[in-house]
N, C-alpha and C positions, 0 to 999 in steps of 0.2 A: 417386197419380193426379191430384191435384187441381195440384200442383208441374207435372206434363206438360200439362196445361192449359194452366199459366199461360205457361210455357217457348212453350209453341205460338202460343198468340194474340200472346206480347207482341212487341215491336219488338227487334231482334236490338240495338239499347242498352240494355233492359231486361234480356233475355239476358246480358248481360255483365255488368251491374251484378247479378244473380242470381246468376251463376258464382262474381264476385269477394266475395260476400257470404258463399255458402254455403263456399266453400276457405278463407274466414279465418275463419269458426266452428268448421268440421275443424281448423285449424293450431290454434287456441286449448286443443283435445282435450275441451271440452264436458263436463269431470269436473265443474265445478263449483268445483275448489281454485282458488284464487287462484297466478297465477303469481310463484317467487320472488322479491323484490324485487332489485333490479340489486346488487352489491357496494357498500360507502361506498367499500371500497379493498382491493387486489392487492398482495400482496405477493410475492417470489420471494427465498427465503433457502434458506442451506445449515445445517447441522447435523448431529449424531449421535444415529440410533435409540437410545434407552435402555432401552425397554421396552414392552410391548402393556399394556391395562390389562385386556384380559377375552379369553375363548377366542375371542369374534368376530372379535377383532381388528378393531375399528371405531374406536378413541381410541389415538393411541400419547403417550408421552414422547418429546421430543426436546430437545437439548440443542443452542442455535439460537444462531447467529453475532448480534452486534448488530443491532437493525435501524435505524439512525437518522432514517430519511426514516418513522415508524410516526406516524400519526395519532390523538388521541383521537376522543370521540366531539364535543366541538364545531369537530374538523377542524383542532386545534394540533399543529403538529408538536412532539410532546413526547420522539421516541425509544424504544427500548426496547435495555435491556439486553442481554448475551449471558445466556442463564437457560437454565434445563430449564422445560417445562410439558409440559401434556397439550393433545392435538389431538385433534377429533374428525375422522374422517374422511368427506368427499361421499360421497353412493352413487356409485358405482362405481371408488372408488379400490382398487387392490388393492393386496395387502403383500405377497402373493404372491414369494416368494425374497427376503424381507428379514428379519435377523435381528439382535436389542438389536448393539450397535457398528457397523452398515455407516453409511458415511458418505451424504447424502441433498440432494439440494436438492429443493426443496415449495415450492407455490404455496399459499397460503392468501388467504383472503376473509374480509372482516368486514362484517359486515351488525349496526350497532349496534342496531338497531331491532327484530332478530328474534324470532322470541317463542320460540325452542328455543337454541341454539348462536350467539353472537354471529361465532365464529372455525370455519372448519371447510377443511381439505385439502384441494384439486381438483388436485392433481397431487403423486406421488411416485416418484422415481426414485432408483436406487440411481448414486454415484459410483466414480468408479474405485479400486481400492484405494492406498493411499496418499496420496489428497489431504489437502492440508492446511488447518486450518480457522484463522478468524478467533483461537477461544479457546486453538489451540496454542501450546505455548511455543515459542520462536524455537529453530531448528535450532542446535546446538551446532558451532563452525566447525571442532572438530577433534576426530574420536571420542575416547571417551576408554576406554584398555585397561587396564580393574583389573589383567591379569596382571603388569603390570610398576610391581615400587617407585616412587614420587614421587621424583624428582633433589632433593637436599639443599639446600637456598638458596644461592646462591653470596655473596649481600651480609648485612649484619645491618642489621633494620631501622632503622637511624635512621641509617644511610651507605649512601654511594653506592658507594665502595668497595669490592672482591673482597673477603672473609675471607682470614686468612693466619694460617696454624695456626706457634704461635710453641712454641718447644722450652723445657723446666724450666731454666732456667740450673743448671750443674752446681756454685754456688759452695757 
């Protein structure tokens, strides 16, 4: 009652400046928690699911392409390897139709300063089947068919020269 009062008497800039007061104490959600602090830094890498670490399925293993542009914490670009780790996942990431081997690109966040998870998932998506990653070995240029014998060396090593099968002399 006392708010419709004030709404009444005051000057419709008062009004306004009341409006825009009370909509950004609502937008803030007035729980009291502290909003999370902004990322130090965003990453977007591909990788391979290896494994969930618990039935929730909230932290996976992945086994993650290099990331070379990876910051410490006093902001050097120092890199990171291609590695396996564990990730935690944001709330609401779901894993929903993924299983250890699909192939994955994930956004992750690192917030040095956090007082729970410095690194944690905000996006997972499954890739197509077949793609190829960072840590595969390079595609072989010509399959190779165990059904069929290895052709016999036509030179011996230390000439350039064809072999040339010579007969017992009969003397």
């Amino acid at each position: 009652m006392l708010e419709f009062r004030i709404m009444r008497s005051s000057s419709p800039l008062r009004r306004l400046a009341l409006a825009v007061l009370t909509s950004t104490l609502a937008a803030c959600g007035g729980s009291g928690d502290p909003a999370p602090a902004a990322p130090d830094a965003t990453y977007r890498v591909r990788g391979e699911l290896v494994r969930f670490t618990d039935a929730g399925r909230r932290e996976v293993f992945i086994r993650h392409e290099a990331i070379p542009d990876f910051r410490s914490e006093a902001g050097a670009v120092v890199g990171m390897e291609a590695m396996t780790m564990p990730f935690p996942l944001a709330s609401g990431v779901s894993t929903e139709g993924l299983a250890a081997g699909d192939r994955v690109e994930f956004v992750f966040e690192v917030r040095w300063r956090a007082s729970s998870e410095p690194m944690a998932i905000t996006s997972l998506e499954k890739l197509p089947a077949g793609t190829r990653l960072g840590f595969d070995p390079p595609p072989s240029e010509e399959p190779i068919d165990a059904t069929e014998p290895a052709a016999a060396p036509t030179t011996d090593a230390t000439s350039t020269e064809p072999l040339q099968s010579v007969e017992p002399s009969s003397q």
